[in-house]
N, C-alpha and C positions, 0 to 999 in steps of 0.2 A: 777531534771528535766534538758534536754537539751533544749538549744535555736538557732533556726536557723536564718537566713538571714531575713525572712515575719514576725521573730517574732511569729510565730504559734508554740504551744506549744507539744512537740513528747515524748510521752508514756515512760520509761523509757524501756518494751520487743521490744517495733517498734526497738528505737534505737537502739538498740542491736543487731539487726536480721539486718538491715540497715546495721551496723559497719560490721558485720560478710560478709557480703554481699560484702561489698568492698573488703575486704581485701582475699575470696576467688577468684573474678573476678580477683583481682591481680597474684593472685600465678597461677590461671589456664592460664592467659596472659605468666608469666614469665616459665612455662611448668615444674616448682614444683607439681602442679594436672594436672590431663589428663583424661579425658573424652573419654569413649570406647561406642560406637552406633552400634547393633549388625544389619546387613542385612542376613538376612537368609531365606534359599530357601530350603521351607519344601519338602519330598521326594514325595508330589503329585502334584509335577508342575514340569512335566513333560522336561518341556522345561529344566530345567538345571542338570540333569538329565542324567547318564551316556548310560539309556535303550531307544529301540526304541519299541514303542510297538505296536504292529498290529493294534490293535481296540482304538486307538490314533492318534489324528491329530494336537495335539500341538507343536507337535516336530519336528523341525528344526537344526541341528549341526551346519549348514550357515546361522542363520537367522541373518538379518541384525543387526552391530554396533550399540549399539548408539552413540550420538554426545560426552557423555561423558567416551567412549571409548575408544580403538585402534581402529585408520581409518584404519590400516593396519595387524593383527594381523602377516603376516610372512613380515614384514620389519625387516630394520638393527638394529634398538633400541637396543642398548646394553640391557637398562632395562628389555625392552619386553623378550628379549631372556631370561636373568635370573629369571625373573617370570618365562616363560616357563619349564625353566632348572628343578626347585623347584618343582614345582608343578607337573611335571614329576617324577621325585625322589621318592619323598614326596606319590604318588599316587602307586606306582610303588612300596614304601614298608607297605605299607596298613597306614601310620602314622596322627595321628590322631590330630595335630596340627601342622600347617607350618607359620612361621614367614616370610612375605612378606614385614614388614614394611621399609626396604631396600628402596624397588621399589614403594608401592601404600599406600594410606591414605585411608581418612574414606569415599573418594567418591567415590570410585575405584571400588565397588562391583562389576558394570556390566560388565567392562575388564576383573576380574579376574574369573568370570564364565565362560566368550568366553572365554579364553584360557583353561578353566578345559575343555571344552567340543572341542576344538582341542587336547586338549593331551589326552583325553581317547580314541578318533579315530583314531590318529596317533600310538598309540602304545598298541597293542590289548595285551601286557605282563599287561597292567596294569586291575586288578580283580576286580568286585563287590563293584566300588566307586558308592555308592545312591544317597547324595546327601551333603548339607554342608551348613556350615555358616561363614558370613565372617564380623569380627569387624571389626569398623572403626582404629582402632589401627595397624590393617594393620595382625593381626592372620585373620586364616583362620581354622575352624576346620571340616575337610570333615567323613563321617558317609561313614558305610560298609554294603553290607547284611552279612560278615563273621569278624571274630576276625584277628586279623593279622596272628595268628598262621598256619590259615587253606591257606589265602590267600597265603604267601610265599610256602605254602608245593602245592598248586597246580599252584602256579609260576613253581615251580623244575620239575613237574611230567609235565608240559607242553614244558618249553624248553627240557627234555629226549624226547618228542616225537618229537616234531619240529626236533630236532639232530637225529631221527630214521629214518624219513620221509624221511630229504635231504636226508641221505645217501642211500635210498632204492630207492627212484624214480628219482633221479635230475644225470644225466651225464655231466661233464663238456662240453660235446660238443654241447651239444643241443643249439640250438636258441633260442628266447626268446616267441616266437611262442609255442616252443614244450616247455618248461620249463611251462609255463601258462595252455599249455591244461592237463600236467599230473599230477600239482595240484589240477584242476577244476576237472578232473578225479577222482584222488584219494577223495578228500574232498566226493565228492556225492557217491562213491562205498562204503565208511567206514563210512560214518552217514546218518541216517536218521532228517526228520524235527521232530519236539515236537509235533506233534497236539493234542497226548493223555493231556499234562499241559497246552497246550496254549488254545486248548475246552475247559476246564474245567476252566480255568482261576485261576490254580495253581501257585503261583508265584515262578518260580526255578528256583535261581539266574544265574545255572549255562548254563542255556538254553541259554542266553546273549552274553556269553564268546566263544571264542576261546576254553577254557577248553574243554570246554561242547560238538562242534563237534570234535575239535579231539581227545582228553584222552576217554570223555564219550560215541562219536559216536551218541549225538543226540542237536539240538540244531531246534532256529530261526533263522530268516534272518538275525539279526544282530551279531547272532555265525556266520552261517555262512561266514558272509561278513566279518568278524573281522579274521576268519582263513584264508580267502583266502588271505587277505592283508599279514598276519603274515606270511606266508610261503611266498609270493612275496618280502617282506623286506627281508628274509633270500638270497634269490637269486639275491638281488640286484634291482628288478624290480619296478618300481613306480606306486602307484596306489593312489587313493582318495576313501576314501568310500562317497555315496553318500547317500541320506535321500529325500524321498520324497513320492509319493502313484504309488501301484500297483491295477489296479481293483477295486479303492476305498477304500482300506486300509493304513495305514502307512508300509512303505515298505522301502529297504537297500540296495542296490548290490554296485557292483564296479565299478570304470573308472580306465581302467588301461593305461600306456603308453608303445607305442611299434613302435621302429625309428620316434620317434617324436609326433606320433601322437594317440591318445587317443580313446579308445574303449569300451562301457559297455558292462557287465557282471554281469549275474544275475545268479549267484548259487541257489539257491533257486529253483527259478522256473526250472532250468533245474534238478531238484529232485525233481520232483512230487509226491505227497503223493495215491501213488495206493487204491484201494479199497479192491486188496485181499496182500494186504503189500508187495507186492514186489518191487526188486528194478528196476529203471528206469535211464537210463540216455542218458539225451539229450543234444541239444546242438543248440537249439533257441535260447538260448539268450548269446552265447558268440561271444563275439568281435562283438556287431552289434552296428548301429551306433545313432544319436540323431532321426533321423526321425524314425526307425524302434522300436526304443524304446517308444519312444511316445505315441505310437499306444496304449498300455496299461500303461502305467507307466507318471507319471506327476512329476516333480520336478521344481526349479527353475533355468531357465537355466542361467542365470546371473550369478551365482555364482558358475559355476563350465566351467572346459574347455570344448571347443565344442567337437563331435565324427561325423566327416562328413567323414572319410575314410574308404573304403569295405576291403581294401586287405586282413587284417586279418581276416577275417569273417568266422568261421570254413565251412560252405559252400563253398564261393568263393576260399579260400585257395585251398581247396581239389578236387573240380571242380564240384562241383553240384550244380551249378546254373541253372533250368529250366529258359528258355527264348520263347520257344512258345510251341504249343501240337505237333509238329512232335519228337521235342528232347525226349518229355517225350514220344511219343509211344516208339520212340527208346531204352531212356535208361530201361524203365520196359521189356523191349521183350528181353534187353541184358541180365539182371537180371535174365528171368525166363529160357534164354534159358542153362544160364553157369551152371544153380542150386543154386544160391546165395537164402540165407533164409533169404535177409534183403534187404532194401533201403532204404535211408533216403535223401531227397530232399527237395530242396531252388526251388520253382517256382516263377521267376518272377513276378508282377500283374497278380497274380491267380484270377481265378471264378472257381468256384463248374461246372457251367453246362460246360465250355470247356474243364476242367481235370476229368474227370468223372471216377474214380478209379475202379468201378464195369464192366462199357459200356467198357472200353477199355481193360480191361483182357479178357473179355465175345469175343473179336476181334481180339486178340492175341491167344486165345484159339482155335478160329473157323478157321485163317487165318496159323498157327503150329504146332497146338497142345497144349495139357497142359505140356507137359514137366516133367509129375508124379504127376505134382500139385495134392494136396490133400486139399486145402483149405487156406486158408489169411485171415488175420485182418487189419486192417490199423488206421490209426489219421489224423487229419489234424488239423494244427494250420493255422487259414484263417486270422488270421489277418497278419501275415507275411510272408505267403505259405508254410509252415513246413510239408511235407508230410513223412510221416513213413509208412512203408508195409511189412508186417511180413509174410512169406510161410511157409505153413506146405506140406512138400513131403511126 
């Protein structure tokens, strides 16, 4: 039997689980044992999480730090940046355990998912990272929808097209203007949206990716917004993707920058999903600004740059800006009388009863002629005056 200090008499197994007790508390103090506490962020929380997915409203890429975060995640931190570095690397070769303990400990977990979830937006090379876990020992081991094999092989098959693309459509003379529209161009002429996997709610990793519009030619809003970036980083051009709701959906496009100042860009929508599959391309929603966006689209404006400048605005650029009904009788009566089989117009604060697209051909007609006219179609987008008008001669 042992005797203590009160004289109370202790078990001889207590003792011993006692003694053992001390003498582990000591080794694990002296860092002879080490204790590993796993944080892990199963692939249906969505929030950390490489996918943006439509019929989702958890996900945020900017959602706020926490306190026991990075308050700044692009500061000068040496550390920060080589997290970043790694975790870049590391994702980028599909690897399946990265060694952080350099930089972060066992409390680190929520800094080291803000930065996976900046470097999977920063750099749309990197494929089909799900989701991951991260011990307190400072590993981190991130999960794939694919093996690494398949991952690097449509790593290669994406930078040969990205290297096809520059060299087919990009002139070293162009501006940064025309460089952005014959991306935005190209991207919607060569893929279509998914809606056949995404109705059905098929999950196909490569719809996500960059891959997927440009190798595959079909993707979502967050292929497409991941290609649009990936061919602007080739070109040198600055862009952010952004995350937020279109229409009441979780939704993706771009802020791009151009002489300074900042412009969204919604690929997407300007590829509308036709009903007899054809293709479509517009151009509502390039280079427009925070107000014009708003109007359907919601995001957190806090944490992204503001877009209050028109110049680039493929309307204003090009000069079809409608500003009252005499310009539009004018520019439709130029339209129909040169034979042009198209128009595409920016009407200033439009109403339906003063631009009356039927009343004013029907007055051009009676007041000219038809000019062979055979018949027209038109759209109109009323929340931002987008009018389109198709002739058939």
């Amino acid at each position: 039997m042992i005797k203590i200090k009160n004289n109370k008499i202790i078990p001889k197994p207590i003792a011993f689980l006692i003694i053992l007790g001390v003498i582990f508390v000591g080794l694990l103090s002296s860092g002879i044992i080490t204790m590993s506490f796993l944080y892990e962020v199963k692939s249906d929380n969505i929030a950390y999480t490489s996918k943006i997915r439509e019929n989702d409203n958890s996900y945020n890429v900017s959602e706020d730090i926490t306190e026991d975060g990075f308050k700044n995640i692009n500061n000068n931190s040496r550390d920060e940046d080589n997290i970043y570095e790694k975790i870049d690397e590391s994702l980028l070769s599909g690897k399946k355990k990265v060694d952080l303990s350099k930089f972060v400990g066992r409390n680190d977990s929520d800094k080291v998912f803000d930065i996976i979830k900046n470097v999977v937006y920063e750099n749309p090379y990197i494929l089909y990272y799900d989701s991951g876990r991260y011990f307190s020992n400072g590993v981190l081991k991130p999960y794939y929808k694919y093996n690494e094999a398949i991952i690097l092989n449509h790593q290669k098959k994406l930078r040969d097209k990205v290297k096809e693309i520059k060299e087919n459509i990009i002139d070293g003379d162009m501006s940064d203007y025309d460089k952005i529209k014959v991306i935005h161009d190209y991207i919607i002429n060569n893929s279509k949206y998914d809606s056949e996997n995404y109705k059905n709610n098929r999950d196909n990793p490569e719809m996500y990716t960059a891959y997927g519009v440009l190798v595959q030619g079909k993707g979502v809003c967050e292929g497409y917004t991941k290609a649009m970036k990936l061919l602007l980083n080739e070109v040198g051009i600055e862009s952010i993707i952004v995350t937020g709701r279109g229409k009441n959906q979780s939704h993706a496009w771009n802020l791009i920058k151009i002489d300074g100042d900042y412009y969204h860009s919604d690929l997407t929508w300007d590829d509308p999903v036709m009903d007899d599959n054809s293709d479509v391309l517009r151009y509502d929603y390039f280079n427009v600004t925070d107000e014009e966006m708003a109007k359907e689209h919601s995001w957190n404006k806090e944490k992204y740059p503001s877009a209050i400048k028109n110049r680039y605005n493929y309307y204003n650029h090009n000069g079809l800006i409608i500003k009252n009904y005499n310009e539009f009788y004018r520019m439709l009566k130029d339209t129909m009388v040169s034979g042009k089989k198209y128009l595409d117009i920016k009407i200033k604060d439009y109403n339906e009863n003063i631009y009356n697209i039927t009343d004013t051909i029907n007055k051009i007609t009676r007041e000219s002629g038809n000019f062979g006219l055979k018949g027209y179609n038109y759209r109109v987008n009323d929340k931002i005056g987008i009018m389109t008008i198709n002739f058939t001669k």
